[in-house]
Structures are given as C-alpha cells and as structure tokens.
mmCIF file of the N, C-alpha and C atoms, coordinates in Angstrom:
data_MODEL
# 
_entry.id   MODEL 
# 
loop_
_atom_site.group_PDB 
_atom_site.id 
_atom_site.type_symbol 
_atom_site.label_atom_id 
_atom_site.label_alt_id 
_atom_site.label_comp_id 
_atom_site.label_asym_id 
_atom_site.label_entity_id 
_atom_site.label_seq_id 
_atom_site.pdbx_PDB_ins_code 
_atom_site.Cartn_x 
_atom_site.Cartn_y 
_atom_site.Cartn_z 
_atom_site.occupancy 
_atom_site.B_iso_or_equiv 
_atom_site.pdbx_formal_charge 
_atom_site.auth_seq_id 
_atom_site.auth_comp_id 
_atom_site.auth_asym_id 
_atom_site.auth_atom_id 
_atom_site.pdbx_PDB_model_num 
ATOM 1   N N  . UNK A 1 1  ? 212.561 -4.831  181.851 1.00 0.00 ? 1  UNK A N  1 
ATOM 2   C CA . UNK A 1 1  ? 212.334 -4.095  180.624 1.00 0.00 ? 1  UNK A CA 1 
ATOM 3   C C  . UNK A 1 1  ? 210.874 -3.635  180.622 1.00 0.00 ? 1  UNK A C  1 
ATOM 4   N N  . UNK A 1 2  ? 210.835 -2.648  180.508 1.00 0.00 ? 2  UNK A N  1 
ATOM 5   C CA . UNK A 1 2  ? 209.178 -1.808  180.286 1.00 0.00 ? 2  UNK A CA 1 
ATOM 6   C C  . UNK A 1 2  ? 209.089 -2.454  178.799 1.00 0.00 ? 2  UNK A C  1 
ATOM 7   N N  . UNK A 1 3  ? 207.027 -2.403  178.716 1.00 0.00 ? 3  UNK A N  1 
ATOM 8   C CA . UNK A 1 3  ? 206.654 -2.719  177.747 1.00 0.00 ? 3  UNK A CA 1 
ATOM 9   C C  . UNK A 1 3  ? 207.178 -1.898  176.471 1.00 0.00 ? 3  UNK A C  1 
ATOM 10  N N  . UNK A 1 4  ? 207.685 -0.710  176.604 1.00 0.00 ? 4  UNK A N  1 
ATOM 11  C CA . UNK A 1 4  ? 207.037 -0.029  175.717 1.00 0.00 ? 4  UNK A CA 1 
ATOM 12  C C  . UNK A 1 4  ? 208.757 -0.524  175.053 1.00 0.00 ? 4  UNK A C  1 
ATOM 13  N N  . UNK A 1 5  ? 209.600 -0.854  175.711 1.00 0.00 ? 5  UNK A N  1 
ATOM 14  C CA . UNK A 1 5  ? 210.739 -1.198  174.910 1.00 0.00 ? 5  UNK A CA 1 
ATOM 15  C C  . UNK A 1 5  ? 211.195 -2.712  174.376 1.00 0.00 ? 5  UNK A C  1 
ATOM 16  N N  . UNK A 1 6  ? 210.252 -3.469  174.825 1.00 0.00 ? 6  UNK A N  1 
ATOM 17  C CA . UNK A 1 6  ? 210.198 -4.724  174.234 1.00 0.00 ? 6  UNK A CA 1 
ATOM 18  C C  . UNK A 1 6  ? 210.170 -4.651  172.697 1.00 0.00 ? 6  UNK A C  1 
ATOM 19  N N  . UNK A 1 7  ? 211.006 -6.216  172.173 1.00 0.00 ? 7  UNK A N  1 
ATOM 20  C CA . UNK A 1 7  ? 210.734 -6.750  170.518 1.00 0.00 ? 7  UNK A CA 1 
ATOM 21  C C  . UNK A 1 7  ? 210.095 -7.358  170.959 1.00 0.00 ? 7  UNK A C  1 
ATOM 22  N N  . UNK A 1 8  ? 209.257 -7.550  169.684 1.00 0.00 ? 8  UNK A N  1 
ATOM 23  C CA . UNK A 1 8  ? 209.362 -9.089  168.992 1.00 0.00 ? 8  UNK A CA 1 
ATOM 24  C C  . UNK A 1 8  ? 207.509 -9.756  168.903 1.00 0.00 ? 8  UNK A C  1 
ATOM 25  N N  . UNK A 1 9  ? 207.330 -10.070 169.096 1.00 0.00 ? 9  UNK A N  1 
ATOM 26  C CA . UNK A 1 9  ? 205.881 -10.991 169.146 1.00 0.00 ? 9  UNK A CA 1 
ATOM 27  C C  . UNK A 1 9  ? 204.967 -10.325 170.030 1.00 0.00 ? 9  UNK A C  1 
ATOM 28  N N  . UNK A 1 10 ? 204.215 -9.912  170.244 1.00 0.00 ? 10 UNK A N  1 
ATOM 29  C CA . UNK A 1 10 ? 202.974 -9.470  170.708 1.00 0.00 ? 10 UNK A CA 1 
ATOM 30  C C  . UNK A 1 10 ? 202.740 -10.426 171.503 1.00 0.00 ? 10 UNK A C  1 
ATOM 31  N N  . UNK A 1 11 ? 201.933 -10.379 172.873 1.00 0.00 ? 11 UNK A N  1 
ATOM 32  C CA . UNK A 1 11 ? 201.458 -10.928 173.782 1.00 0.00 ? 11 UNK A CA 1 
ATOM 33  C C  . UNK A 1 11 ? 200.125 -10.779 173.765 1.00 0.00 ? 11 UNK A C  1 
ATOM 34  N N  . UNK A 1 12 ? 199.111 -12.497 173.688 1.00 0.00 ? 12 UNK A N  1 
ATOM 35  C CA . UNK A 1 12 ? 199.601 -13.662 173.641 1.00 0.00 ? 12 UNK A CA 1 
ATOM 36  C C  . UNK A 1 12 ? 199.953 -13.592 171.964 1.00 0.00 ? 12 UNK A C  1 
ATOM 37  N N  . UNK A 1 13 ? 200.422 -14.572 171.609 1.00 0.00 ? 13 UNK A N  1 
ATOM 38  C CA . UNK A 1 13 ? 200.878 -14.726 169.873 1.00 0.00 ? 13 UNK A CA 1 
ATOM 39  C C  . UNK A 1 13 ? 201.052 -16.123 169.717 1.00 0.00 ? 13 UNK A C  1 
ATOM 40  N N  . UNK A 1 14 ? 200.478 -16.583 168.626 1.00 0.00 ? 14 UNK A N  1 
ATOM 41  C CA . UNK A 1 14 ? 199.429 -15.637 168.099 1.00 0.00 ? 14 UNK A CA 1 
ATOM 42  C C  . UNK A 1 14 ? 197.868 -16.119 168.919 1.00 0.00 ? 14 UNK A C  1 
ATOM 43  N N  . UNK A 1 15 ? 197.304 -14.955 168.897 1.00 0.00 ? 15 UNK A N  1 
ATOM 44  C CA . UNK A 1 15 ? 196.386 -14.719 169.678 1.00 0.00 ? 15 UNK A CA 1 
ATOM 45  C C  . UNK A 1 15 ? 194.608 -15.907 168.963 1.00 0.00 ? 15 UNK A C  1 
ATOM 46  N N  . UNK A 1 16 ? 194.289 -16.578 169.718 1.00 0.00 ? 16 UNK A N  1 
ATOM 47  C CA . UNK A 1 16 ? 193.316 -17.375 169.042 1.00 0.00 ? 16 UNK A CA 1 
ATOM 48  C C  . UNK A 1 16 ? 191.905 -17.554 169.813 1.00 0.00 ? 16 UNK A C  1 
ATOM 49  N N  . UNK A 1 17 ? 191.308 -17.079 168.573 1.00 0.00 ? 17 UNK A N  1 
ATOM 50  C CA . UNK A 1 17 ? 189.504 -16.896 168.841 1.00 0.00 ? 17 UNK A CA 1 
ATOM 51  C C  . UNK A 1 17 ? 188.801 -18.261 168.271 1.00 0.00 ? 17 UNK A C  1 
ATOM 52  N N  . UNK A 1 18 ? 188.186 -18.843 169.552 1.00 0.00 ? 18 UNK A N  1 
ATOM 53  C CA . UNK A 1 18 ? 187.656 -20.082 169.214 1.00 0.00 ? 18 UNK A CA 1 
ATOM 54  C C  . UNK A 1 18 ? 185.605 -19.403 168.803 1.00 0.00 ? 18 UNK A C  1 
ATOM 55  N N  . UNK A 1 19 ? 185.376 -20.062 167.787 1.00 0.00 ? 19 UNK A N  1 
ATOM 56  C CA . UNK A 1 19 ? 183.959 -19.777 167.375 1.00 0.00 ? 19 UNK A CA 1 
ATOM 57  C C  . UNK A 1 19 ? 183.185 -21.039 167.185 1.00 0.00 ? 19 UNK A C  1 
ATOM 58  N N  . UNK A 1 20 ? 182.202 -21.136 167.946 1.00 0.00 ? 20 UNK A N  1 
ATOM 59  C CA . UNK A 1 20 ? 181.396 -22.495 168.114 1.00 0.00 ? 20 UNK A CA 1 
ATOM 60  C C  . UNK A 1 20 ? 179.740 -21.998 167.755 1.00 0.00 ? 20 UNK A C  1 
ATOM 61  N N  . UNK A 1 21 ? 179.131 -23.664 167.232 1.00 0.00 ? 21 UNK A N  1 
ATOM 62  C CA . UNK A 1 21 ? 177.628 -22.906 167.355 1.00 0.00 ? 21 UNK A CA 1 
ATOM 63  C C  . UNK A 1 21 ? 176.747 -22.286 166.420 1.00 0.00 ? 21 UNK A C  1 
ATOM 64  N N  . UNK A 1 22 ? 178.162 -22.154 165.573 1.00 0.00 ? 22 UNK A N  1 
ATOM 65  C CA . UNK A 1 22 ? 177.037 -21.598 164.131 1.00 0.00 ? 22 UNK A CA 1 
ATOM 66  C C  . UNK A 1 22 ? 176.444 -22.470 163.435 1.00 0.00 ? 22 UNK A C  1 
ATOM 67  N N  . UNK A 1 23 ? 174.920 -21.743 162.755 1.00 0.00 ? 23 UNK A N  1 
ATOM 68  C CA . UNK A 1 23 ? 174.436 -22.948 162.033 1.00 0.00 ? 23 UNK A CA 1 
ATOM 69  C C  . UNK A 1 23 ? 174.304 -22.525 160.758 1.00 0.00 ? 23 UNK A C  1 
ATOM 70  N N  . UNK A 1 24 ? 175.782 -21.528 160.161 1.00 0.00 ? 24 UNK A N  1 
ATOM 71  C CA . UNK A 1 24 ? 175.947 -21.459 159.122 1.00 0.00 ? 24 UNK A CA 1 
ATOM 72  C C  . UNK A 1 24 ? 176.958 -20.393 158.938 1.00 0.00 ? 24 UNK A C  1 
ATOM 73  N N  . UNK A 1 25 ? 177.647 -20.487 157.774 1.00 0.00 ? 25 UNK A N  1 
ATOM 74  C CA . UNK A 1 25 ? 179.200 -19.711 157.157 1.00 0.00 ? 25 UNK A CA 1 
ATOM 75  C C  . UNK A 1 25 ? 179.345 -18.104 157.842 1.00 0.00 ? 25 UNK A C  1 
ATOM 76  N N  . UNK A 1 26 ? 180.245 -17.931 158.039 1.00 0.00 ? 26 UNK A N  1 
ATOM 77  C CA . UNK A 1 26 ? 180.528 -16.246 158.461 1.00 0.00 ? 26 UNK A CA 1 
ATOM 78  C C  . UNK A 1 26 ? 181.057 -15.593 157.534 1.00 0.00 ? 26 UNK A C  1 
ATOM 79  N N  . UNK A 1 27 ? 180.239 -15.163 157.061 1.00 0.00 ? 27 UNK A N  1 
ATOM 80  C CA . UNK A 1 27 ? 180.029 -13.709 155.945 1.00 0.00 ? 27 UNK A CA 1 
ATOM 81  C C  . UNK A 1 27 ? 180.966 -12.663 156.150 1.00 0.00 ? 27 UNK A C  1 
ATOM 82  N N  . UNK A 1 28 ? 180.875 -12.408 157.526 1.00 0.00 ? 28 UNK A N  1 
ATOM 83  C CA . UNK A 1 28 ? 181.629 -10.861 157.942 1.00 0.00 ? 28 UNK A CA 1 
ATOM 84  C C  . UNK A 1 28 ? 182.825 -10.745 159.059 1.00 0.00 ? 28 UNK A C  1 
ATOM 85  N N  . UNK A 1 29 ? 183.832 -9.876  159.190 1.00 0.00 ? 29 UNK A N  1 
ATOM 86  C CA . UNK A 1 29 ? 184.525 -10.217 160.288 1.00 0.00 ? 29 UNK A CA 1 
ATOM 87  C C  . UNK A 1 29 ? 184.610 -8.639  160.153 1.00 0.00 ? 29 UNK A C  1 
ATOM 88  N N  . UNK A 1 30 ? 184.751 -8.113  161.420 1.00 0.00 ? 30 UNK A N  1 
ATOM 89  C CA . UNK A 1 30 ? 185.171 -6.654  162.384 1.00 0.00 ? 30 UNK A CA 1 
ATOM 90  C C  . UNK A 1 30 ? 186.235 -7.180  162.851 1.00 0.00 ? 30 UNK A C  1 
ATOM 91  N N  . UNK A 1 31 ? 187.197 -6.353  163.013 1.00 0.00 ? 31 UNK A N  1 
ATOM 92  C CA . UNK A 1 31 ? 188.728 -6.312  163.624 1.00 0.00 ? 31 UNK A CA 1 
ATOM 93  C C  . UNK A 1 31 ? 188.702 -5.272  164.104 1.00 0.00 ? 31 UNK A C  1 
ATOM 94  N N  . UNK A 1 32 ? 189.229 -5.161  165.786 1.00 0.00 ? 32 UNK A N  1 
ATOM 95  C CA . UNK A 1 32 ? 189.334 -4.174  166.631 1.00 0.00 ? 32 UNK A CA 1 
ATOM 96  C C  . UNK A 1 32 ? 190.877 -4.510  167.081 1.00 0.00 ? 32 UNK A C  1 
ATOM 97  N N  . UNK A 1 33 ? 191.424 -3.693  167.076 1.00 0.00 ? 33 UNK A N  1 
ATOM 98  C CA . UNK A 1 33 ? 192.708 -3.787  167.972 1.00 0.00 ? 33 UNK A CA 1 
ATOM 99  C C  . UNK A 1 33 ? 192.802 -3.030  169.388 1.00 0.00 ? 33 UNK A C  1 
ATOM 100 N N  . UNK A 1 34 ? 192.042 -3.649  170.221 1.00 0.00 ? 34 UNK A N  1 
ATOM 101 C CA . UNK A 1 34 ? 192.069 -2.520  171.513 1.00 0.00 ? 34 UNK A CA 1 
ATOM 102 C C  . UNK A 1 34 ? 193.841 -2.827  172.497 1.00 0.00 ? 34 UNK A C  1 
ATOM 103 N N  . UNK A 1 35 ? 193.989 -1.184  172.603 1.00 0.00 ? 35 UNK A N  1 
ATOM 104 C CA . UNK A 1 35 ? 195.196 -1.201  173.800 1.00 0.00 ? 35 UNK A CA 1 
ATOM 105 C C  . UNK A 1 35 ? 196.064 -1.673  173.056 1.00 0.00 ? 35 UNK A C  1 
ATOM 106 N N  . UNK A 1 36 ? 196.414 -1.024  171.907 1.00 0.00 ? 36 UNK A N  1 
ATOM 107 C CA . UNK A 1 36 ? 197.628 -1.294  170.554 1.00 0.00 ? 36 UNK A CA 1 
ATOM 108 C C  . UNK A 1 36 ? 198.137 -0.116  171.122 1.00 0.00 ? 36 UNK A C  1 
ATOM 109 N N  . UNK A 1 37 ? 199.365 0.020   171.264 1.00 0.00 ? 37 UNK A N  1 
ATOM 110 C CA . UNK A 1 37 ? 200.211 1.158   170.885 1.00 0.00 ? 37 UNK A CA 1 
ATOM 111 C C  . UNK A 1 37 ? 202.133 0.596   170.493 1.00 0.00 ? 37 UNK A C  1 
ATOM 112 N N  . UNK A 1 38 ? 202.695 1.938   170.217 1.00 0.00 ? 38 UNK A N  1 
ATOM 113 C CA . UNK A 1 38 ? 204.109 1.403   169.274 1.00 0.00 ? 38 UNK A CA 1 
ATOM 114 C C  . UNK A 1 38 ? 204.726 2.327   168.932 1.00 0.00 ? 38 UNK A C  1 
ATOM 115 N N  . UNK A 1 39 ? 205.871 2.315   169.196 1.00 0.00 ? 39 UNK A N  1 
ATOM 116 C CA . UNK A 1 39 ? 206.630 3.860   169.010 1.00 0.00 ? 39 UNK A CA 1 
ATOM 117 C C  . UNK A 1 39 ? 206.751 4.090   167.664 1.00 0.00 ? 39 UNK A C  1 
ATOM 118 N N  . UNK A 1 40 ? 206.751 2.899   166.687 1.00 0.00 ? 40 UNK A N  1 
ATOM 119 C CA . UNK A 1 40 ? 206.834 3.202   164.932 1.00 0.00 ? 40 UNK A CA 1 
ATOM 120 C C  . UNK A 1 40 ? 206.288 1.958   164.331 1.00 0.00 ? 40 UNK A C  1 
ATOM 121 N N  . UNK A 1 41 ? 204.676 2.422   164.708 1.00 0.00 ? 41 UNK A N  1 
ATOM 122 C CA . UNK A 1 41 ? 203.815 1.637   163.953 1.00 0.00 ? 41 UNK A CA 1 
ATOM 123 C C  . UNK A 1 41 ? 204.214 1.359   162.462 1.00 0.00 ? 41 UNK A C  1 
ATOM 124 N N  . UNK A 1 42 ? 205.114 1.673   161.970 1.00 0.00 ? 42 UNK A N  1 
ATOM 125 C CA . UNK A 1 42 ? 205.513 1.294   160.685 1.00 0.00 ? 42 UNK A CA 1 
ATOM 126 C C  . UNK A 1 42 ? 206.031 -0.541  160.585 1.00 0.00 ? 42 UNK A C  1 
ATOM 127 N N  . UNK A 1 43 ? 206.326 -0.654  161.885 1.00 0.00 ? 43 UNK A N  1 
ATOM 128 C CA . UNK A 1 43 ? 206.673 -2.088  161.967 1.00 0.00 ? 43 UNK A CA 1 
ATOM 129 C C  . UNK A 1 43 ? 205.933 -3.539  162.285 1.00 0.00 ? 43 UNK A C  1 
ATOM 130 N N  . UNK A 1 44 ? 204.725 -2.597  162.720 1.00 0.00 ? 44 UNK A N  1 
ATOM 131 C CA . UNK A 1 44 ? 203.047 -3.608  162.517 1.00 0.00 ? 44 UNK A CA 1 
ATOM 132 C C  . UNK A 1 44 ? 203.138 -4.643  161.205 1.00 0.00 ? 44 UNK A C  1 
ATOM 133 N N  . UNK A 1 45 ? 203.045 -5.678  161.630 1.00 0.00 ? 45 UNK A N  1 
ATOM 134 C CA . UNK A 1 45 ? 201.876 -6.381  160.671 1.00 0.00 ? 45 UNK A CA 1 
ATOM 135 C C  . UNK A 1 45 ? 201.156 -7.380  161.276 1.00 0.00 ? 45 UNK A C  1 
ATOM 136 N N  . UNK A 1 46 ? 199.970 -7.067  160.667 1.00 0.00 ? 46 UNK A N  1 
ATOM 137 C CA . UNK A 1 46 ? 198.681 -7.897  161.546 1.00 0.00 ? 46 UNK A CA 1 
ATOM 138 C C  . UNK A 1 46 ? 198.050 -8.621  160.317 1.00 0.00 ? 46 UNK A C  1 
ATOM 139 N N  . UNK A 1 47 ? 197.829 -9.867  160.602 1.00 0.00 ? 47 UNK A N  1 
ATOM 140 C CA . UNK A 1 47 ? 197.408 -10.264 159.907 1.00 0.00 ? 47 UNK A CA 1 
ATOM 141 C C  . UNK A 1 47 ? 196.463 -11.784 160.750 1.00 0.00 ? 47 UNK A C  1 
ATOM 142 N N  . UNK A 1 48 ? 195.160 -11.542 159.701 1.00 0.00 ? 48 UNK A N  1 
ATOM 143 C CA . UNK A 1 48 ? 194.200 -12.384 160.187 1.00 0.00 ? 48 UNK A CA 1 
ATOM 144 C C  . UNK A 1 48 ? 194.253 -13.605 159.556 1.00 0.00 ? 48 UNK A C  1 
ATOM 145 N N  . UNK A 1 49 ? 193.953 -14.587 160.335 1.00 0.00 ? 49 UNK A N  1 
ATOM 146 C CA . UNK A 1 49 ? 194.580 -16.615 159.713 1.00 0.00 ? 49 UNK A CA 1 
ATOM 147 C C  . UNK A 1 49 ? 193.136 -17.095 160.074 1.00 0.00 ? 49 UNK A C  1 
ATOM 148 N N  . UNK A 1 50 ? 192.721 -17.979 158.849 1.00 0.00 ? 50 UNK A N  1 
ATOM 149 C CA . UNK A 1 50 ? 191.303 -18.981 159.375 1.00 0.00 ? 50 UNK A CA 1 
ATOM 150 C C  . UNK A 1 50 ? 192.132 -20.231 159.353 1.00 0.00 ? 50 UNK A C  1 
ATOM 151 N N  . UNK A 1 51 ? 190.844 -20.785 160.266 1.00 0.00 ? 51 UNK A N  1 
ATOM 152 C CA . UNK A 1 51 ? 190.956 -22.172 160.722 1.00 0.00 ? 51 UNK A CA 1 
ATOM 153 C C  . UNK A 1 51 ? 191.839 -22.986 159.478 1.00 0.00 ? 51 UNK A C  1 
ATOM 154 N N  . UNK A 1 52 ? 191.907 -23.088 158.294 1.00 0.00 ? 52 UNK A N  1 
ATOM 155 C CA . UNK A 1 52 ? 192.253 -23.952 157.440 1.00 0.00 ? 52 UNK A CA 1 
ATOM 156 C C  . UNK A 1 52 ? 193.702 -22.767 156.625 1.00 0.00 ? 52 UNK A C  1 
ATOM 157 N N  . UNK A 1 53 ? 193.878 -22.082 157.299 1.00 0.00 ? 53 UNK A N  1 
ATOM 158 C CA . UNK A 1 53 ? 195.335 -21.736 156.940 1.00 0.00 ? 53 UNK A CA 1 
ATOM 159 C C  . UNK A 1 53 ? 195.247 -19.774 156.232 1.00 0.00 ? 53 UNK A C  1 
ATOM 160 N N  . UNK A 1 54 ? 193.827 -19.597 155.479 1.00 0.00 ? 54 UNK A N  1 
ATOM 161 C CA . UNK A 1 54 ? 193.736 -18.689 154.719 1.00 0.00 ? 54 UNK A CA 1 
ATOM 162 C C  . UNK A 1 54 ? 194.273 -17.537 155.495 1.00 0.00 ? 54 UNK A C  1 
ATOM 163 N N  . UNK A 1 55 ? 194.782 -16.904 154.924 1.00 0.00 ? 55 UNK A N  1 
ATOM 164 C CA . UNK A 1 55 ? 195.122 -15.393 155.798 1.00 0.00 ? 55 UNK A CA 1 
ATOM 165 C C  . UNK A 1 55 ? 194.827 -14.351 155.032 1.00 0.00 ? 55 UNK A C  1 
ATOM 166 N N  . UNK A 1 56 ? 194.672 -13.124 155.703 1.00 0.00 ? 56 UNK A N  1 
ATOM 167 C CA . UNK A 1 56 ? 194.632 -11.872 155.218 1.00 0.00 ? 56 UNK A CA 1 
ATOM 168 C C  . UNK A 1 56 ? 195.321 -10.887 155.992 1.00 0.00 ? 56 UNK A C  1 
ATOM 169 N N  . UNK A 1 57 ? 196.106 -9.774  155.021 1.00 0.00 ? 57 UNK A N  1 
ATOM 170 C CA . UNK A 1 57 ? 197.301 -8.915  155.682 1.00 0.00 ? 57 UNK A CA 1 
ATOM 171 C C  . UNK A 1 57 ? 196.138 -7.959  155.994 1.00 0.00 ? 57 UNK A C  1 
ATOM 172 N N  . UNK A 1 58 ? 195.947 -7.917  157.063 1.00 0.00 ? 58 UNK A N  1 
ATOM 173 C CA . UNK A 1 58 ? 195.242 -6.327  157.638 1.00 0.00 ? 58 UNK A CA 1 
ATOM 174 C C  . UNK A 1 58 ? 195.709 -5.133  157.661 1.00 0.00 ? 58 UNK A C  1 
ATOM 175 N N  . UNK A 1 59 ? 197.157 -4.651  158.160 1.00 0.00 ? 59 UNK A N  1 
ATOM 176 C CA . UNK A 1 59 ? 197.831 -3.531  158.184 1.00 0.00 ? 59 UNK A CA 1 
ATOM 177 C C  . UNK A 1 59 ? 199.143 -4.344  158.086 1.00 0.00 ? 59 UNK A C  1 
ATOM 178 N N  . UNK A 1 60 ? 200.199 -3.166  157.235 1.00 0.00 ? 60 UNK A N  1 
ATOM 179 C CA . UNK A 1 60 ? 201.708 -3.736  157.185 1.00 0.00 ? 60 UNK A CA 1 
ATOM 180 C C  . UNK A 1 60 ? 202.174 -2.224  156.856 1.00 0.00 ? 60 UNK A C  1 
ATOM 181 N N  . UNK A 1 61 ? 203.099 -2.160  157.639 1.00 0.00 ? 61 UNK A N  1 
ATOM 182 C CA . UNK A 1 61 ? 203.880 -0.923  157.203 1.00 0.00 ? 61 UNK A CA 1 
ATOM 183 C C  . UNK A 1 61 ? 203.062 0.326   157.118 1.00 0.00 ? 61 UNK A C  1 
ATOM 184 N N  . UNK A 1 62 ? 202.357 0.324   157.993 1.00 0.00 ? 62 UNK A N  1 
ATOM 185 C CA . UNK A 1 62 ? 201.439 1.850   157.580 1.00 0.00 ? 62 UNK A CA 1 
ATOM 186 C C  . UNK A 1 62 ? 201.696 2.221   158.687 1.00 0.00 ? 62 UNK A C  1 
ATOM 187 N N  . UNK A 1 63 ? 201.711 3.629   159.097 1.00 0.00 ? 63 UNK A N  1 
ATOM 188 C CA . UNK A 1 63 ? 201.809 4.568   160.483 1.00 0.00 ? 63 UNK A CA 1 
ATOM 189 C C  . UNK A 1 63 ? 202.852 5.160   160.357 1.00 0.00 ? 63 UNK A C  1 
ATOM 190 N N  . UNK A 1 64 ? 204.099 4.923   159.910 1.00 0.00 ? 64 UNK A N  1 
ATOM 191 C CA . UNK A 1 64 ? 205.682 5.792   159.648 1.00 0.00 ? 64 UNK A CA 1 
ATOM 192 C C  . UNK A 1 64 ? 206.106 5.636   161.067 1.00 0.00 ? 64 UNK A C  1 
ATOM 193 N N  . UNK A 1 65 ? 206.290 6.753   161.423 1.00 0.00 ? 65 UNK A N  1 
ATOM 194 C CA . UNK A 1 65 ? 207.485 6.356   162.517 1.00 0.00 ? 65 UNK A CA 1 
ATOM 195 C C  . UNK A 1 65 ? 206.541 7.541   163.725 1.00 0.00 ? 65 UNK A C  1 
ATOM 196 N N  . UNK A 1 66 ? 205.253 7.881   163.698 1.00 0.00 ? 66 UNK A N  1 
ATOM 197 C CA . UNK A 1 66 ? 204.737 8.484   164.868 1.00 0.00 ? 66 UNK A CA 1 
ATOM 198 C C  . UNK A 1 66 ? 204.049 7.518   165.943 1.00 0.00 ? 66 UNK A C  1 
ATOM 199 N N  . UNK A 1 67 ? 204.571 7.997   167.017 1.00 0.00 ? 67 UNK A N  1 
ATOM 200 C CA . UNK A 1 67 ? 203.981 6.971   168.207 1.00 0.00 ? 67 UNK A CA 1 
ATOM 201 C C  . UNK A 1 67 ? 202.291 7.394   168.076 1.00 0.00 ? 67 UNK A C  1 
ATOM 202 N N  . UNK A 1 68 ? 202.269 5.683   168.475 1.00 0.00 ? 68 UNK A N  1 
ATOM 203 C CA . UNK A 1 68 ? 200.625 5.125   168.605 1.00 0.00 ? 68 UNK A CA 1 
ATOM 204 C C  . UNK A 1 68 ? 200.377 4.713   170.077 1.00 0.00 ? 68 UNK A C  1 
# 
C-alpha cells in the first residue's frame, strides 16, 4: 500500500518530544508540521498533549476536501 492511501494514525503516533534542562516554565510553543500532506485534510486533527495530560486542539476539520 502506498503512503498516500493509508488510514489511520500517523507515523510515529503519537509522536513525543522529550524537553530537559530548563531552569524555568515554557511560556511559548511553535508548531511546525513539516512533510504533512492528505488528500482531504478535512480529516486532520492535531492536537498538542503536555506532560500532565493538558491538551490543545490545533487544527480539526479545516482544509475541506483539497489535497495537501
């Protein structure tokens, strides 16, 4: 099966960024999605999880049905 016709979970999933070293709270986060594409980005949802569970929906349902 080619990528581009795969379901289901994104590779790796879910994807995890270890952060060490700080000597104090993170204020800010940038989100890049490099080498995303999807025949109907309408079926995205990305969503960002901290260490203690909190999440935030980044994109859901936005793009319609034009390839990305």
């Amino acid at each position: 099966m080619s990528p581009s016709s795969q379901a289901g979970a994104a590779t790796p999933y879910p994807s995890t960024i270890e952060v060490s070293g700080l000597s104090s709270s993170i204020v800010s986060v940038a989100v890049r999605l490099n080498r995303l594409s999807h025949t109907f980005p309408d079926d995205l949802d990305i969503v960002l999880v901290g260490p203690s569970g909190q999440a935030i929906m980044l994109m859901s349902d936005a793009g319609g049905a034009t390839s990305i």
